[in-house]
N, C-alpha and C positions, 0 to 999 in steps of 0.2 A: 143151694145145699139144704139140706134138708135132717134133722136130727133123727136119731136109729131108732133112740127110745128113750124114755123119762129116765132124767138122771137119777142113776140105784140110789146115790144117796137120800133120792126123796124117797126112791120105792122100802126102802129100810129105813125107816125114822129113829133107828133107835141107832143107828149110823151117823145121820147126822144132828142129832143131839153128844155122840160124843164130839163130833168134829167143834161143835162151838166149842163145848166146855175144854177138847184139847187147846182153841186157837184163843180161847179168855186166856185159862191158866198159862200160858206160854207168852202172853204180851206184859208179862209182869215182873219183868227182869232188867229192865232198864236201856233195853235196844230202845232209838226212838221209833216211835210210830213213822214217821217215813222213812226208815231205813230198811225198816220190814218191807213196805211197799217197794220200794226200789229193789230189793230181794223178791217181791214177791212177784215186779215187772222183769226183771233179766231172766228168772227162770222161765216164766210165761214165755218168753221171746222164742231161748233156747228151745222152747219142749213146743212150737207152733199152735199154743194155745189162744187161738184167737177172742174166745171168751172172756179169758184172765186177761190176756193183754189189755183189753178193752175196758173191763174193772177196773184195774189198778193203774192204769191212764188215768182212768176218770176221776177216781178217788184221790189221788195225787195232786193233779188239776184244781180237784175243789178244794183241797185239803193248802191250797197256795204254793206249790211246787209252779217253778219256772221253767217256761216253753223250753231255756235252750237246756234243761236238765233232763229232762221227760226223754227229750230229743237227743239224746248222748246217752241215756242206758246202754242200748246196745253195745256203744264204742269207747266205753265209762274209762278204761286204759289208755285211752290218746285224748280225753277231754280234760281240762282244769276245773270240771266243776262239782267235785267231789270231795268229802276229806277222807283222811288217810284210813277211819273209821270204816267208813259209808265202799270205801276201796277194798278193805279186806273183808266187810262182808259180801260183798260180790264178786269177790276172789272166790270164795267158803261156797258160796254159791254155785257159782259156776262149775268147780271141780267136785261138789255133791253130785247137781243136776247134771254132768258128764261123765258120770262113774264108771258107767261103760270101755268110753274113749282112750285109756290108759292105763296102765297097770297097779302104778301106786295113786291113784286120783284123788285124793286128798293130802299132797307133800306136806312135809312136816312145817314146809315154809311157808305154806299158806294157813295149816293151822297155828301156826304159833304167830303169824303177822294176825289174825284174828284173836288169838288171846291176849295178844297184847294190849288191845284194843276194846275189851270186852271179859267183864271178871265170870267168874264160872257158870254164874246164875243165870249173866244177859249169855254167856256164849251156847249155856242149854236151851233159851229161846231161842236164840237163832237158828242156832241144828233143827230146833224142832220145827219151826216155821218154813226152812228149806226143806224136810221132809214132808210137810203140808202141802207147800203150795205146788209140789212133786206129784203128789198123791193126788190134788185137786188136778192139776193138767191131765194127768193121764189118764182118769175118768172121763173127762172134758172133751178129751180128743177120740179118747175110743167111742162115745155115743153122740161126736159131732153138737157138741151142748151151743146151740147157735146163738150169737152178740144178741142181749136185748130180750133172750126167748127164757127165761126158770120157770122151772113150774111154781105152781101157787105155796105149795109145802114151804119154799125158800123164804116166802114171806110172813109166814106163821112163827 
């Protein structure tokens, strides 16, 4: 495989300088930092982001997340290794990043098992970070952004 074109967001730098300052300002609401990840690995999954999937593996990994956890994103609803937290934001997740697929796609039941879970602050992080890592796939996937391959911009 082979990538389409340099990803816009480098070719518009003023693009992705808001993208950090949206993804700082939005990790400051008291979701933990791998809950995002794991939010930010089920939607990768859903949306066949192989780029993402492969970050937020890695990051997770190094960050001491365990093999059989990594390893159950996908199947996070039949595995015991999650709390009821980390479960309703990949609930919120899921029925974001499948908006499509259903008519009411955010039930009232998944939003409110996530606020229960999450006071109004973390639960605006978290909407915003599923609209992220949304926004980051479908870049990703339309210009083929290949495992291993950013451009230099990314690391400026």
């Amino acid at each position: 495989m082979q990538t389409r074109m340099t990803n816009p967001v480098f070719l518009v730098p003023e693009a992705y300088k808001a993208l950090t300052a949206l993804a700082t300002a939005s990790a400051k609401g008291g979701v933990p930092h791998r809950t995002l990840e794991l939010v930010h690995l089920r939607a990768s999954q859903i949306n066949g982001c192989s780029f993402c999937v492969d970050m937020h593996s890695r990051g997770l990994k190094k960050g001491g997340e365990a093999d059989e956890r990594l390893y159950a994103v996908a199947a996070w609803r039949e595995m015991p290794y999650f709390t009821d937290a980390e479960r309703a934001a990949l609930a919120l997740t899921e029925a974001a990043t499948r908006i499509a697929d259903r008519a009411g796609p955010v039930s009232d039941e998944v939003w409110n098992e996530a606020a229960r879970h999450y006071d109004e602050r973390a639960l605006a992080d978290l909407v915003l970070h599923i609209a992220q890592i949304n926004f980051w796939n479908r870049v990703n996937v339309m210009v083929r952004q290949i495992v291993g391959q950013m451009p230099k911009a990314a690391a400026a």
